[in-house]
KEBA-211420 format. One record per residue: x, z, y of N, C-alpha, C, O, CB in turn; residue number from 1. Coordinates in steps of 0.02 Angstrom, whole numbers, plus 50000, padded with zeros to 5 digits. Atoms other than C-alpha are relative to their C-alpha. Glycine has a CB too. Layout:
<rs>
<<X; Z; Y>; <X; Z; Y>; <X; Z; Y>; <X; Z; Y>; <X; Z; Y>; NUM>
...
</rs>
This chain:
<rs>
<<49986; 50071; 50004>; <38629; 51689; 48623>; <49988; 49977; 49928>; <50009; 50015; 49885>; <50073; 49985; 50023>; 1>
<<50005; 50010; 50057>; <38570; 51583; 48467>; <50039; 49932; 49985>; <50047; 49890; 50028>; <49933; 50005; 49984>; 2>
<<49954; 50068; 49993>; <38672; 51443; 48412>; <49956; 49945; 49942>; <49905; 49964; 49912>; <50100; 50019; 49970>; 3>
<<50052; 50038; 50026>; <38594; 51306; 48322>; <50068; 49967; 49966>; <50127; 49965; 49983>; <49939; 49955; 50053>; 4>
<<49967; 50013; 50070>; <38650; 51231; 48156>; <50069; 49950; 50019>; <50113; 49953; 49976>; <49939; 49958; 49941>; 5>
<<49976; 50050; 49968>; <38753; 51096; 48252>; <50059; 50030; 50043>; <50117; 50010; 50046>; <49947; 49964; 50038>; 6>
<<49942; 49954; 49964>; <38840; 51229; 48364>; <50038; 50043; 49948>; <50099; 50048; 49956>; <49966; 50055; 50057>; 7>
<<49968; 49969; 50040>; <38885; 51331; 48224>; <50050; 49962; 49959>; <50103; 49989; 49943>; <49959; 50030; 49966>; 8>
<<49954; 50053; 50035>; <38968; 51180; 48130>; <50044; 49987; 50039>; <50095; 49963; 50014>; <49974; 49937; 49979>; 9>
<<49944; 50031; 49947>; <39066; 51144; 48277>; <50057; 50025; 50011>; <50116; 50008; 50009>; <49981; 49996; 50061>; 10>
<<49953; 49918; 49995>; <39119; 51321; 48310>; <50030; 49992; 49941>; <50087; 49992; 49964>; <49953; 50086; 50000>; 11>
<<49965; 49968; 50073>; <39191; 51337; 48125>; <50044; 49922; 49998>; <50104; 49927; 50012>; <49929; 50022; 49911>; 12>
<<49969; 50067; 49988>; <39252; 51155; 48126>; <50064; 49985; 50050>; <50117; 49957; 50039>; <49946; 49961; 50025>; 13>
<<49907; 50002; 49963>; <39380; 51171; 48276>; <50020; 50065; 50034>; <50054; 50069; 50085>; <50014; 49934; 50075>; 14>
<<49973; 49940; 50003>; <39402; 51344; 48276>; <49978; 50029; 50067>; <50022; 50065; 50090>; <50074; 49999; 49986>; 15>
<<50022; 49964; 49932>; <39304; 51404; 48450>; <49974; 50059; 49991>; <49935; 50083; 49950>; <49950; 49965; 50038>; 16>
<<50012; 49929; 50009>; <39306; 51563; 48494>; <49924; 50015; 50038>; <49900; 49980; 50082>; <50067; 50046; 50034>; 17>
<<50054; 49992; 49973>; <39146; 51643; 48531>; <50009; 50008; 50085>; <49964; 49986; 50120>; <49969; 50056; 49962>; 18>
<<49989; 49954; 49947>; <39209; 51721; 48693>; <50022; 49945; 50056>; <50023; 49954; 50117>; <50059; 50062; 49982>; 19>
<<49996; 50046; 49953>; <39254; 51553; 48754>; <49947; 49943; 50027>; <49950; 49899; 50069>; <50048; 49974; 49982>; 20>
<<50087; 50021; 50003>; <39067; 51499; 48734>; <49992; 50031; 50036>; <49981; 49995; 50085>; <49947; 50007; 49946>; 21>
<<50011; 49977; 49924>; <39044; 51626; 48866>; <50018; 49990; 50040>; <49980; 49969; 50084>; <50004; 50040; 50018>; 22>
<<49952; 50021; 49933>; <39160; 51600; 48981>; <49982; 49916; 50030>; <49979; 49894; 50088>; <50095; 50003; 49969>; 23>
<<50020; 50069; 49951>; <39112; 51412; 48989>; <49936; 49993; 50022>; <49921; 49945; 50057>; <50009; 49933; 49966>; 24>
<<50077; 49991; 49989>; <38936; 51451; 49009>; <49990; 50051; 50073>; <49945; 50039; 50114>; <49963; 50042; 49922>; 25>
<<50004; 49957; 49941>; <38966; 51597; 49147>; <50055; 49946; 50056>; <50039; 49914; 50106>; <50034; 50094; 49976>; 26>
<<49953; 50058; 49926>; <39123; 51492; 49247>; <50037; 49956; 49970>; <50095; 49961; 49950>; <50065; 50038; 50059>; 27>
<<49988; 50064; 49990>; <39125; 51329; 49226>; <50013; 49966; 50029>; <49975; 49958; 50076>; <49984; 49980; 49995>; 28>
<<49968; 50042; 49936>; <39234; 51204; 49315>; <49945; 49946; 50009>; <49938; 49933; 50069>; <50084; 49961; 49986>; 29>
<<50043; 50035; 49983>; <39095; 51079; 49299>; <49944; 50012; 49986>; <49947; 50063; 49952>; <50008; 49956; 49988>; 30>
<<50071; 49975; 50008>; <38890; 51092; 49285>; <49970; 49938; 49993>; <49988; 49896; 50034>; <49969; 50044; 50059>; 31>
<<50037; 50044; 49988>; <38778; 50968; 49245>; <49939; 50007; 49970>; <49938; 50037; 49916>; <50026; 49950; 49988>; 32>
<<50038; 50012; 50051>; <38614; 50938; 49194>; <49938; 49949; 49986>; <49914; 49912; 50028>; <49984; 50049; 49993>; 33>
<<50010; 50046; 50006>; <38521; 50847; 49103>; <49921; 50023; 49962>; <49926; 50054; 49909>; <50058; 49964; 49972>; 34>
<<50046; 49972; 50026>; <38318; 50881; 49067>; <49989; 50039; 50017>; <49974; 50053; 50075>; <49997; 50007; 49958>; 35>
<<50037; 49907; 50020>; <38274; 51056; 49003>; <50063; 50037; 50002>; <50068; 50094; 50023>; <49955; 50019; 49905>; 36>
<<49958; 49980; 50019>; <38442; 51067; 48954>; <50071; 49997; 50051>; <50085; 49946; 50081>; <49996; 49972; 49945>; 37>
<<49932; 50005; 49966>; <38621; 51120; 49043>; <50084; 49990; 49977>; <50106; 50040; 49949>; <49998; 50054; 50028>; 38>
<<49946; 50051; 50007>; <38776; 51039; 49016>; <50072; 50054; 50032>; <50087; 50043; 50091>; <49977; 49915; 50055>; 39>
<<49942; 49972; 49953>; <38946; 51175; 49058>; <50061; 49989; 49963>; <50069; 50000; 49903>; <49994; 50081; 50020>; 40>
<<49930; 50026; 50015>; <39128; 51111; 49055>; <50055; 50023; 50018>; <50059; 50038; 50078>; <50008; 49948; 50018>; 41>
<<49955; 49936; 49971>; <39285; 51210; 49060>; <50068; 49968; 49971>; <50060; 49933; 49921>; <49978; 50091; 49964>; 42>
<<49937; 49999; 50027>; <39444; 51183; 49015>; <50058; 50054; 49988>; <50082; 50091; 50031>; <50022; 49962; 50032>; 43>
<<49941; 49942; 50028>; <39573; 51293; 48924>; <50073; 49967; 49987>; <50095; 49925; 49948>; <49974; 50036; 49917>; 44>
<<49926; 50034; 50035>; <39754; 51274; 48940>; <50012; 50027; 49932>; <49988; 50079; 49909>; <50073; 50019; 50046>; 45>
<<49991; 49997; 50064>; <39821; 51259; 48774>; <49990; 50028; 49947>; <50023; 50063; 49908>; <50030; 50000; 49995>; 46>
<<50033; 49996; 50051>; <39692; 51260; 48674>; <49933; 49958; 49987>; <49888; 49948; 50028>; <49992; 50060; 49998>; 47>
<<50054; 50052; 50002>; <39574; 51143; 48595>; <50028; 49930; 50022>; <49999; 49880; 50044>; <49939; 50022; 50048>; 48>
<<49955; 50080; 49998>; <39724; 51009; 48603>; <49979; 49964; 50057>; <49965; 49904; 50055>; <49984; 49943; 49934>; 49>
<<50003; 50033; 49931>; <39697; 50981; 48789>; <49933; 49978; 50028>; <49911; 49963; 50084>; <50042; 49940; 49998>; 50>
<<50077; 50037; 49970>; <39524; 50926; 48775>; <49954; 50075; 50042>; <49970; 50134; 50035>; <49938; 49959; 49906>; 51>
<<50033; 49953; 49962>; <39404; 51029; 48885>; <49929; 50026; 49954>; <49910; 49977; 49923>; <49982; 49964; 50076>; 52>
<<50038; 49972; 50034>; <39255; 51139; 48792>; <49937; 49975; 50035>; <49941; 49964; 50096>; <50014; 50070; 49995>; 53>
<<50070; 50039; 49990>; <39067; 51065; 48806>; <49944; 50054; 49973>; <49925; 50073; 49917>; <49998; 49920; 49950>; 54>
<<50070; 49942; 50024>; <38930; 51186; 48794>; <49946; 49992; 50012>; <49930; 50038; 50050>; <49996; 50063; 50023>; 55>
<<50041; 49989; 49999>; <38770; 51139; 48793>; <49940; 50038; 49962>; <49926; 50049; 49904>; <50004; 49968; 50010>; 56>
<<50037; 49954; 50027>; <38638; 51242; 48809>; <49922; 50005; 50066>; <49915; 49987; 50124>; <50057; 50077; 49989>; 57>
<<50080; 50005; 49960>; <38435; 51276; 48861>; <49988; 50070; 50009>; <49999; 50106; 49960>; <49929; 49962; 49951>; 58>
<<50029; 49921; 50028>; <38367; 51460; 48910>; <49924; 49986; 49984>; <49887; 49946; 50012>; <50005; 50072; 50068>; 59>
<<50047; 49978; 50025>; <38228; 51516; 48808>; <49976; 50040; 49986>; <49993; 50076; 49940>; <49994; 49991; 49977>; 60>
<<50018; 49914; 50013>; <38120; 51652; 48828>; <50049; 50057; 50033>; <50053; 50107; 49997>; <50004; 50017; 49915>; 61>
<<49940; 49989; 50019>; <38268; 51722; 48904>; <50043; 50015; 49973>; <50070; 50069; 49984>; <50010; 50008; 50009>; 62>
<<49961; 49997; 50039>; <38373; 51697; 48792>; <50026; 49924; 49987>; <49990; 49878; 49966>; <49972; 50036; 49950>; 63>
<<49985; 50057; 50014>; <38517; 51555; 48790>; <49993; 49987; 49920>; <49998; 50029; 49875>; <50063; 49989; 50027>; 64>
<<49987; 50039; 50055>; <38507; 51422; 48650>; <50030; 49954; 50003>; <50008; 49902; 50026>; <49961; 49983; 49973>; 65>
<<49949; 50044; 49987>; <38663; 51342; 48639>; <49985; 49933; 49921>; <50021; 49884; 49914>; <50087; 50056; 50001>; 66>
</rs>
């Protein structure tokens, strides 16, 4: 998985764990997408102050690029 300069700021910014970048990417309560690109939405109880985790991401080559 490669994260792009934007994901990495985000991650370090409100403290997301890598492991929950997987998890919303493998089971996600919602799916969407949009383009090239996929759209997965998850929610964690208490954590991330209630709000639900947003992961987008494109595969490439296979290989995700979140």
């Amino acid at each position: 998985m490669k994260l792009s300069r934007h994901a990495r700021n985000n991650i370090k910014l409100y403290e997301i764990a890598d492991d929950d970048i997987r998890k919303t990417i493998e089971f996600p309560d919602i799916i969407e997408k949009e383009s090239l690109k996929t759209i997965a939405i998850k929610k964690f109880s208490g954590k991330y102050s209630g709000y639900p985790l947003k992961v987008v991401y494109e595969k490439r080559e296979e290989e995700l690029f979140v």
